[in-house]
N, C-alpha and C positions, 0 to 999 in steps of 0.2 A: 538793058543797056550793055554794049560789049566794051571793053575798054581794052586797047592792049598797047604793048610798050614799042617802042620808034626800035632803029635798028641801036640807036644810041645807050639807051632804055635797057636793051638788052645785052648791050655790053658791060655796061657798069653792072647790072644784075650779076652776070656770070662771075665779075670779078670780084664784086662783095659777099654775095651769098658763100662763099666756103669758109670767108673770115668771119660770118655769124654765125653759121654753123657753129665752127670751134668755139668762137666765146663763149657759146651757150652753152654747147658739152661741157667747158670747163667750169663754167658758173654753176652747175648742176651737177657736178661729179660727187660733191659732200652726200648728194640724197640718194638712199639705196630705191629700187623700185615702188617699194610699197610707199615711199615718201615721193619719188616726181607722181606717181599717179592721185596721189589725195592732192598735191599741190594740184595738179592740174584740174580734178574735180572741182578744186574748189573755185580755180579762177575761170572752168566755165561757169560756175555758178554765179560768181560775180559779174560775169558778159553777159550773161542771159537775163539778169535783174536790170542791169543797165542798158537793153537792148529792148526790154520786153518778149524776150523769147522763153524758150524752157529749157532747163536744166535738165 
């Protein structure tokens, strides 16, 4: 299935995505590396148990 965004879709894309970016950089600026990366291990592991995929 392809799916993709109107030209509309793609405007608001353009205009949100840099203000997510930042939130998140900022919400995650407390963890030094070795912390976003075990965080992130861990919630693929939690996507992949709720997905039935593999970790």
């Amino acid at each position: 299935m392809l799916v993709s965004l109107t030209a509309e879709g793609r405007a608001l894309y353009r205009k949100v995505m840099p203000i997510a970016r930042k939130w998140n950089g900022d919400l995650f600026d407390c963890l030094d590396e070795k912390e976003k990366r075990a965080l992130g291990e861990a919630l693929d592991k939690v996507i992949a148990a709720m997905t039935g995929g593999d970790a």
